[in-house]
TORBANU-927770 format. One record per residue (C-alpha): residue in three letters; residue number from 1; x, y, z. Coordinates in pm, 1 decimal. Layout:
<pts>
(pt ALA; NUM; (X; Y; Z))
...
</pts>
This chain:
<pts>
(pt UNK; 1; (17661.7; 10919.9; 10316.3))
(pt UNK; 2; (17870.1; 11091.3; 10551.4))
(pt UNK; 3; (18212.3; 11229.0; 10366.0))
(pt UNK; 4; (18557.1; 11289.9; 10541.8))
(pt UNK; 5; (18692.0; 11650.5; 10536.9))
(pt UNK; 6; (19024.1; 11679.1; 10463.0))
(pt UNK; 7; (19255.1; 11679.0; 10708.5))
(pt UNK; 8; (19549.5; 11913.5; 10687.6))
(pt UNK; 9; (19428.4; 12093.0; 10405.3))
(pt UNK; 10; (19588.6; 11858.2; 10132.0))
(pt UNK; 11; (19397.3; 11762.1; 9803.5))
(pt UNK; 12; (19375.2; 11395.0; 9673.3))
(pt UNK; 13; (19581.1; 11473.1; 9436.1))
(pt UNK; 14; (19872.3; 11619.4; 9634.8))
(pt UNK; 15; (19853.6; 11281.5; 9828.2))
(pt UNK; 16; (19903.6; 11093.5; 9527.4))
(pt UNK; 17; (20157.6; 11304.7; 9392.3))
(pt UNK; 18; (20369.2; 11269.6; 9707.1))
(pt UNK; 19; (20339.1; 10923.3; 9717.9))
(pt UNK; 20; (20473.2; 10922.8; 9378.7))
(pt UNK; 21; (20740.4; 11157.7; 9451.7))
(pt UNK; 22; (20868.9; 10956.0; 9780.2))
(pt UNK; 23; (20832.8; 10605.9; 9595.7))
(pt UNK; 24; (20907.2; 10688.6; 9207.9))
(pt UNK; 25; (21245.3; 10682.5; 9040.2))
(pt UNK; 26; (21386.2; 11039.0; 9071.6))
(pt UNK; 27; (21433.5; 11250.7; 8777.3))
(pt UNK; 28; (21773.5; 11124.0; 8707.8))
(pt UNK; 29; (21650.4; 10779.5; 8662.7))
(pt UNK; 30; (21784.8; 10659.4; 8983.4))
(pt UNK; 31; (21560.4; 10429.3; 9260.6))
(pt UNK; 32; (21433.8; 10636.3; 9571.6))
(pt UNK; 33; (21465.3; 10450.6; 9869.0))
(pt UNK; 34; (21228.9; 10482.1; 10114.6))
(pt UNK; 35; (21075.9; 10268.5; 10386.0))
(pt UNK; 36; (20748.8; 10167.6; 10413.3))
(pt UNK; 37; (20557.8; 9950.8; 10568.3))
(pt UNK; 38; (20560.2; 9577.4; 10408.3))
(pt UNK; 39; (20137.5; 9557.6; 10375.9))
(pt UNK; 40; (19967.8; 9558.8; 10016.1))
(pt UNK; 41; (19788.7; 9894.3; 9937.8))
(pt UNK; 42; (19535.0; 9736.6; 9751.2))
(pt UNK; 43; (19299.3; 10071.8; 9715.3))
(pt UNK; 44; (19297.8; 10374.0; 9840.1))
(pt UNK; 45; (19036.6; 10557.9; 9894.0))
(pt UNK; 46; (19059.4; 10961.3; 9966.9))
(pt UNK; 47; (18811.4; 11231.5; 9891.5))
(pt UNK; 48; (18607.1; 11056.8; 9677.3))
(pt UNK; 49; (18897.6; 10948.0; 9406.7))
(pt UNK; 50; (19017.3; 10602.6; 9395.3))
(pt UNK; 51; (19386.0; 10540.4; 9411.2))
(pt UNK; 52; (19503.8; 10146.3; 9269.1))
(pt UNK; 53; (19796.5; 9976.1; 9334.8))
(pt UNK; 54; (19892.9; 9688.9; 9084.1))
(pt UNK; 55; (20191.4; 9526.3; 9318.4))
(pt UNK; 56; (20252.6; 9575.4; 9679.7))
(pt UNK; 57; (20485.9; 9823.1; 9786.7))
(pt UNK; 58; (20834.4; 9705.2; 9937.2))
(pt UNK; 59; (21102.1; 9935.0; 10116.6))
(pt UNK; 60; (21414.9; 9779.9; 9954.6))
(pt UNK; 61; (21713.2; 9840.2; 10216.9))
(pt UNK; 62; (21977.5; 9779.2; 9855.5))
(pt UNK; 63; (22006.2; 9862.4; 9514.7))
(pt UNK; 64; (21867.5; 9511.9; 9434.3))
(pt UNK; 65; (21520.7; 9580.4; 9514.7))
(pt UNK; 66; (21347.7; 9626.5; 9182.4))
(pt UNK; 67; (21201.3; 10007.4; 9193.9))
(pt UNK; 68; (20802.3; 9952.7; 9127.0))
(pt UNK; 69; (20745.9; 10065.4; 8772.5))
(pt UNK; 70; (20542.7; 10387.0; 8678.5))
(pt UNK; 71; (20282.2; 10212.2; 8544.3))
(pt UNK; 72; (20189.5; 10033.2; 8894.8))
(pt UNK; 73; (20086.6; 10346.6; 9016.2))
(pt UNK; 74; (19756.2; 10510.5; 8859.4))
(pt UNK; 75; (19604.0; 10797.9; 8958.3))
(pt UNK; 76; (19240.1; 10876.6; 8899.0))
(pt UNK; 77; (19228.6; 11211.0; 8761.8))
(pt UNK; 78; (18879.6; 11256.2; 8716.4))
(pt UNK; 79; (18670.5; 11152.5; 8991.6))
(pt UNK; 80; (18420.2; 10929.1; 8913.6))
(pt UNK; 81; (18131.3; 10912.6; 9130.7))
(pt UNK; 82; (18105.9; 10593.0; 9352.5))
(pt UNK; 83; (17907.6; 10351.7; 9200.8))
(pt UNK; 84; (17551.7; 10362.8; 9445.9))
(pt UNK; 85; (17582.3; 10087.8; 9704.6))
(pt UNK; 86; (17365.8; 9766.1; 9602.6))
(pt UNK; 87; (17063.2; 9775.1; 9785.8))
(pt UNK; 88; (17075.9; 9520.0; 10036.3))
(pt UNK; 89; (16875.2; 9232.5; 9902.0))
(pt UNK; 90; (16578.9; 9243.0; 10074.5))
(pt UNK; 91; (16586.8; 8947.6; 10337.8))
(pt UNK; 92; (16394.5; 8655.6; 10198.9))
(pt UNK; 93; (16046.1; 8650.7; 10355.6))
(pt UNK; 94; (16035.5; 8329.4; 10566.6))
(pt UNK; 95; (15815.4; 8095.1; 10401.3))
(pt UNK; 96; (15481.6; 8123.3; 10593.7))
(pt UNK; 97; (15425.3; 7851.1; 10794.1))
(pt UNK; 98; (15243.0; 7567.2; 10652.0))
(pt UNK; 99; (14875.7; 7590.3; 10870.0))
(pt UNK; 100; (14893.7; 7321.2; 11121.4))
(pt UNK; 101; (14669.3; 7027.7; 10952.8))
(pt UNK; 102; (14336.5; 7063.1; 11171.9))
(pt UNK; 103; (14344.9; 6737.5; 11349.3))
(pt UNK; 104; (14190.3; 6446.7; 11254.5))
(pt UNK; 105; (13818.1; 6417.9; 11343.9))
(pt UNK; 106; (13751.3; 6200.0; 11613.5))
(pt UNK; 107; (13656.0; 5814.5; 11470.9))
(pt UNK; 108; (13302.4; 5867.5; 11547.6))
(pt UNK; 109; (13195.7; 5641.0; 11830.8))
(pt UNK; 110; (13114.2; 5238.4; 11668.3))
(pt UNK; 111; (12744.5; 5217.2; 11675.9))
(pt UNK; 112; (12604.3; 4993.8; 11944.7))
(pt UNK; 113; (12511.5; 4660.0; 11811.9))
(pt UNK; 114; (12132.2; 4651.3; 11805.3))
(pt UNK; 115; (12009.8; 4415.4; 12122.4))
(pt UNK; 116; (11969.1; 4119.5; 11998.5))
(pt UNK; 117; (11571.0; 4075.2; 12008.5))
(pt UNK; 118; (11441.0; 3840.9; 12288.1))
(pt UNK; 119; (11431.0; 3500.8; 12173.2))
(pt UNK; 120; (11069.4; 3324.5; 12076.0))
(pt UNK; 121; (10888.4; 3206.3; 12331.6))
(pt UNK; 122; (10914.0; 2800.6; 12266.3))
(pt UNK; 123; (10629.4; 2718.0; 12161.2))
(pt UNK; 124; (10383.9; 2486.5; 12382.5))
(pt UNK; 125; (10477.4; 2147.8; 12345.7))
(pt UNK; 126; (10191.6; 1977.5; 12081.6))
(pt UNK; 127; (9993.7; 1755.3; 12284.1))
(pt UNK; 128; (10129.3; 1394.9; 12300.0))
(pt UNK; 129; (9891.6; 1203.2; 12026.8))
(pt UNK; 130; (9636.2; 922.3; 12170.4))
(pt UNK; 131; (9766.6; 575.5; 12197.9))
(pt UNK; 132; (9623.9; 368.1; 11962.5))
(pt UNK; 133; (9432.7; 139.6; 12206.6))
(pt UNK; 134; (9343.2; 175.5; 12554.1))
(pt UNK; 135; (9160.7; 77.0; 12797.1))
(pt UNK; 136; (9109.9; 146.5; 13168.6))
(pt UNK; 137; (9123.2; -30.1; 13496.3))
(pt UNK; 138; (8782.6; -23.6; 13638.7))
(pt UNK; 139; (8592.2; -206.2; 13919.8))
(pt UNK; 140; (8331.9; -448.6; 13766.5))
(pt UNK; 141; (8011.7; -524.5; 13933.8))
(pt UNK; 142; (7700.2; -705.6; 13799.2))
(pt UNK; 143; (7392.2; -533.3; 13831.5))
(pt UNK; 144; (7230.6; -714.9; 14151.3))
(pt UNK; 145; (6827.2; -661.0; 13993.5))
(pt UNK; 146; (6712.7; -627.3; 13682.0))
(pt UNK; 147; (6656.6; -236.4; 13695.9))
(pt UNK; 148; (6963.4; -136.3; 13837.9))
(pt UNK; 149; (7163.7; -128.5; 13524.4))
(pt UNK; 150; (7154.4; 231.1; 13521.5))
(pt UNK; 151; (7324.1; 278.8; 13844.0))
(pt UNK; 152; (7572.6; 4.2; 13839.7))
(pt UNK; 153; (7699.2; 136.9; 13515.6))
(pt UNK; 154; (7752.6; 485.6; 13673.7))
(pt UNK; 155; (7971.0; 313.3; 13938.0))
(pt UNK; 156; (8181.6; 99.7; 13685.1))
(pt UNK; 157; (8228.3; 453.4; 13545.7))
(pt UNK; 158; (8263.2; 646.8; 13860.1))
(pt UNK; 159; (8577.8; 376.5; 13972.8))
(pt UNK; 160; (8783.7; 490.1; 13718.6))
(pt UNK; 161; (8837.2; 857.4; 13857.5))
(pt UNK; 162; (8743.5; 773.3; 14209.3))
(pt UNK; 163; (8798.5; 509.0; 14531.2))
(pt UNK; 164; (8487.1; 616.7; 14684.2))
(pt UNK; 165; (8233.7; 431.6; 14539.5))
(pt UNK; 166; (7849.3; 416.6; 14705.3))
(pt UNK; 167; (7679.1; 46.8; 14639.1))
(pt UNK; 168; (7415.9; 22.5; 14414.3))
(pt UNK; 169; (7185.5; 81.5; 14604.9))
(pt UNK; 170; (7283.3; 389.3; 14715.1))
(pt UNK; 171; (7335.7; 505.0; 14390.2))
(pt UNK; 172; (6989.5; 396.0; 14248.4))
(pt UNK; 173; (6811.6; 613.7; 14474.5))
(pt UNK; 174; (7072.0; 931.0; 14395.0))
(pt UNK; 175; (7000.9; 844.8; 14027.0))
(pt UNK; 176; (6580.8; 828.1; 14072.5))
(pt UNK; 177; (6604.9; 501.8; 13958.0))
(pt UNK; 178; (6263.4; 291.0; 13999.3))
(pt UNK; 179; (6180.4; -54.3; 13917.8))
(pt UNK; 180; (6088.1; 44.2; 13539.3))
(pt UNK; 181; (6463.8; 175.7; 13541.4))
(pt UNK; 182; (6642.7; 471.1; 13504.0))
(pt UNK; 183; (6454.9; 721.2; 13236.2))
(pt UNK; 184; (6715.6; 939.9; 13068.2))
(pt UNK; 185; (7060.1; 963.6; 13086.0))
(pt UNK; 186; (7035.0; 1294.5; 13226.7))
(pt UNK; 187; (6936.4; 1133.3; 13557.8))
(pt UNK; 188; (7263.8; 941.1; 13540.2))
(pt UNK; 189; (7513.1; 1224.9; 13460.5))
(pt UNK; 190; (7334.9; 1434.1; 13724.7))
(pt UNK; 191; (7412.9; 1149.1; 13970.0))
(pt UNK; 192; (7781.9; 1137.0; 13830.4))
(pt UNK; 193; (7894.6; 1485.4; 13860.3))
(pt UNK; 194; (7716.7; 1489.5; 14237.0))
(pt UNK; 195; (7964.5; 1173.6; 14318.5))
(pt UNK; 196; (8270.7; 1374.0; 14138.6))
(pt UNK; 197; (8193.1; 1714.5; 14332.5))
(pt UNK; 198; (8548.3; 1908.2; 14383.6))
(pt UNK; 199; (8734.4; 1641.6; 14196.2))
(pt UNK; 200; (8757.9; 1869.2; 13875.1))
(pt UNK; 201; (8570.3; 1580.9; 13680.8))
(pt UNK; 202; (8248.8; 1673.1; 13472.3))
(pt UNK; 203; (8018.0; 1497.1; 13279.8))
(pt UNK; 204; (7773.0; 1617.4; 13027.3))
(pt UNK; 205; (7482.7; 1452.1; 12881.0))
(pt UNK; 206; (7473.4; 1387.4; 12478.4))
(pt UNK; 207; (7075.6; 1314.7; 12424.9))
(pt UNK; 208; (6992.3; 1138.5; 12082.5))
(pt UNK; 209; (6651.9; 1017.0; 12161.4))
(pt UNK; 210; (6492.9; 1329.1; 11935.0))
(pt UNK; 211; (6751.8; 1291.3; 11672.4))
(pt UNK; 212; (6844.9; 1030.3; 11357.5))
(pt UNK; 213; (7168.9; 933.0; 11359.0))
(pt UNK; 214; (7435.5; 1142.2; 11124.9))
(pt UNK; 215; (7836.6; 1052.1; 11017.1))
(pt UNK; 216; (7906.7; 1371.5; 11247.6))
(pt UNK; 217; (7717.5; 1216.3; 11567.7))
(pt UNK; 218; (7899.4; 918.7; 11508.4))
(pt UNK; 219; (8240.8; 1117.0; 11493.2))
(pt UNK; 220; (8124.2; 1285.9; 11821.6))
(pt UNK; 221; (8101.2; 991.7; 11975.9))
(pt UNK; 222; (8467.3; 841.2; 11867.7))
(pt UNK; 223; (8594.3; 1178.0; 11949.1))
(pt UNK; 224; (8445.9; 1158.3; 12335.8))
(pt UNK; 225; (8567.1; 804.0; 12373.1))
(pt UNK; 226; (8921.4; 869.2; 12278.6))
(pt UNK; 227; (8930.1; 1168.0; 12465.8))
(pt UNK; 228; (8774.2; 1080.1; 12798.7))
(pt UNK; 229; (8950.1; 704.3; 12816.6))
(pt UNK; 230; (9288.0; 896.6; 12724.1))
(pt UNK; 231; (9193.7; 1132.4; 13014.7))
(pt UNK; 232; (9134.1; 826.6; 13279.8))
(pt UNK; 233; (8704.7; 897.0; 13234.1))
(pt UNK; 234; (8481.2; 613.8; 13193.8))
(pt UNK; 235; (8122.0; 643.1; 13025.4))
(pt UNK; 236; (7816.2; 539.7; 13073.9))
(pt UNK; 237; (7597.3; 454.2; 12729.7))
(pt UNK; 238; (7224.8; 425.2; 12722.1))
(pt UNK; 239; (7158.9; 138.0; 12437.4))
(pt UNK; 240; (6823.5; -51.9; 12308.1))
(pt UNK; 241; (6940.7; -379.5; 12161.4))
(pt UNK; 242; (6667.7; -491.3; 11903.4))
(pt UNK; 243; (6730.1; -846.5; 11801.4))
(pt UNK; 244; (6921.5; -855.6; 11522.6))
(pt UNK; 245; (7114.3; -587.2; 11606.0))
(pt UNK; 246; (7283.7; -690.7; 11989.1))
(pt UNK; 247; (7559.1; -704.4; 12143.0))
(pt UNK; 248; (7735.4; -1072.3; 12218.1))
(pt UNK; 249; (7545.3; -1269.7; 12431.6))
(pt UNK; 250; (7229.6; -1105.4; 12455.9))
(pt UNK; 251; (6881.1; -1300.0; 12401.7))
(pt UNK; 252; (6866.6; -1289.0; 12050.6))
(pt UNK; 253; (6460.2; -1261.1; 12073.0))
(pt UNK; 254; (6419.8; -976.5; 12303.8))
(pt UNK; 255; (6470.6; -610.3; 12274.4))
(pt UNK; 256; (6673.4; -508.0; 12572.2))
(pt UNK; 257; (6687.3; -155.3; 12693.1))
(pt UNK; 258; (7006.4; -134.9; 12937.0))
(pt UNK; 259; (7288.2; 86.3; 13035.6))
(pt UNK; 260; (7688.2; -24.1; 12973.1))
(pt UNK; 261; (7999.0; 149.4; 13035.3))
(pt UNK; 262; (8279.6; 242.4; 12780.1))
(pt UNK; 263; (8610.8; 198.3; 12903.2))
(pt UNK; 264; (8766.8; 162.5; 12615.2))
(pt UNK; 265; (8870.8; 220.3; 12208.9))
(pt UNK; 266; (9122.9; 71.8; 11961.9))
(pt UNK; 267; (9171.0; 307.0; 11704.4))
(pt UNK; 268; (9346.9; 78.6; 11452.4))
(pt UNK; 269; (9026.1; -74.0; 11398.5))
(pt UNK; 270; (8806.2; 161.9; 11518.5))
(pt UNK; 271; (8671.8; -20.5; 11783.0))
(pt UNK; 272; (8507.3; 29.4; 12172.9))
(pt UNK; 273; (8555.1; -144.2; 12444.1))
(pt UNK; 274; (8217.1; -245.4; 12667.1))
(pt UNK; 275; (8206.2; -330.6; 13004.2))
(pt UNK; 276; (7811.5; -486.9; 13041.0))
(pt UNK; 277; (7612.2; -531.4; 13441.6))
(pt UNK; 278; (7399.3; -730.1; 13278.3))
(pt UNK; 279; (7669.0; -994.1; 13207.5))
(pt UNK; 280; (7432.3; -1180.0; 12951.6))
(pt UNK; 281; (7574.2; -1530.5; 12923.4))
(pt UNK; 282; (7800.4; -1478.4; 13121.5))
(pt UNK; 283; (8022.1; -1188.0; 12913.7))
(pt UNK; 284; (8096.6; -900.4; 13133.6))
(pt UNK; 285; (8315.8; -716.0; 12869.3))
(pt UNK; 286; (8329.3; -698.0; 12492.7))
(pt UNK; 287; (8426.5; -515.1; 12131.9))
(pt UNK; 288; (8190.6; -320.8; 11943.5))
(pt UNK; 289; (8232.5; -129.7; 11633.6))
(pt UNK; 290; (8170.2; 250.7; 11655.8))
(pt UNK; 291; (7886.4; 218.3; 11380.7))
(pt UNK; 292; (7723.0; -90.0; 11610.4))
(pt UNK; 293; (7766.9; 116.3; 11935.6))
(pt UNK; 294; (7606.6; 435.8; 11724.6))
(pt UNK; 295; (7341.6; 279.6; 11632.2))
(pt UNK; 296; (7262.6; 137.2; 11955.7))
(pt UNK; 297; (7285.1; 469.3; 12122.0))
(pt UNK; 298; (7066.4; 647.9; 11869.7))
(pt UNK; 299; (6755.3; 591.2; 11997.4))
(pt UNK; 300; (6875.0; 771.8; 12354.0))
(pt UNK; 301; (7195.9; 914.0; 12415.6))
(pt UNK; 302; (7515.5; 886.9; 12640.1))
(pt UNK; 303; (7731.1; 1071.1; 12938.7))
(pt UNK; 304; (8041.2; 1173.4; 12763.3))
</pts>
């Protein structure tokens, strides 16, 4: 701390003592009047010693103005140090900032919603079930001789897939057929399929003649007939009609061996419809039962 010399040479206690002398009641008692100037001394401070003043210090122009008492004066003899400046309080230490909060993560991106998977293929329609009865629409013909059973049965069959029909005739000498008839009935479905060439339509031969009749044989044949006269196809049945066991009509004493054609079933009863060349008294179409047809059949076979 830098101090002030003193100026003029005077001590701090000289000043005070002339203060004293210029303000304080002379030694008679009476008030010294003096002029001053009308601010409060509060402290003075000179040379290190610290001078007080109790009341302010008026210049009194009369004898009314109340001389300051001794007392308001005090000098400070001994000169205490100065008490050490207060450390300035060290400035308060801005709070730190608070860390900027990190920012919030990004929402993470919605998950895309799983393709939906392709729909099922629908499934194939079921296949419509098989009317109960039917029978087709064919173009009868009796047989014109006695032999040509075989072929006129084909072409009873053959009309119900086709318009173009051969005559008999024509037909008995694609089938082989001779005056003792037509043999097997793989002459007949040969003949058939040779008509129905291109047409998509084929017929295969179910031979019996080395074989005694089963339940399952006679299930094949319902199962042909239902399917074939549900699919627009006649057949052609090779039958030997012992008496006892014929169809209507027949001569009950003979045992006939003849072609038909099936063009028909009634599955509530489980019945086939016959259309017959031979027109035996007269009956060119009739109902058998699958057992009567089967056992017919057995002893040959049919075109299915």
């Amino acid at each position: 701390m830098h101090k002030h010399g003193n100026a003029g040479g005077r001590t701090p206690k000289a000043a005070v003592r002339a203060l004293v002398d210029k303000f304080g009641p002379k030694a008679d008692g009476a008030a010294r009047i003096g002029k001053v100037s009308g601010k409060v001394l509060p402290v003075v401070v000179a040379g290190g010693a610290l001078v007080m003043v109790g009341q302010p210090l008026l210049a009194g122009a009369g004898p009314e103005q109340a001389a300051p008492h001794p007392a308001q004066i005090r000098t400070v003899d001994n000169e205490a140090p100065l008490a050490p400046a207060a450390a300035p309080a060290p400035e308060a230490q801005a709070a730190p900032e608070a860390p900027a909060a990190p920012p919030a993560p990004a929402a993470p991106p919605a998950p895309e919603a799983p393709a939906a998977p392709p729909a099922p293929a629908a499934p194939a329609p079921a296949a419509a079930p098989p009317p109960v009865t039917k029978s087709l629409d064919v173009d009868y013909q009796a047989q014109k001789t006695s032999y040509w059973c075989g072929p006129t049965a084909a072409r009873i069959a053959l009309s119900s897939k086709t318009d173009a029909l051969p005559d008999q005739g024509a037909l008995a000498a694609e089938l082989g057929t001779t005056e003792n008839g037509t043999d097997t009935i793989g002459q007949v479905v040969d003949g058939l399929n040779k008509q129905l060439a291109g047409t998509g339509t084929q017929y295969v031969a179910r031979d019996w003649s080395d074989r005694a009749l089963t339940p399952e044989m006679t299930e094949q044949l319902w199962s042909d007939t239902v399917r074939n006269v549900t699919d627009g196809k006649a057949m052609v049945a090779n039958i030997v009609a012992a008496p006892g066991n014929q169809p209507p009509g027949y001569p009950s004493s003979q045992t006939i061996y003849h072609y038909v054609a099936i063009v028909g079933y009634n599955a509530a009863d489980k019945t086939v419809h016959i259309s017959d060349p031979a027109r035996f008294s007269g009956i060119e179409d009739y109902w058998l039962s699958l057992d009567q047809l089967a056992s017919l059949i057995e002893p040959k076979g049919y075109a299915a």
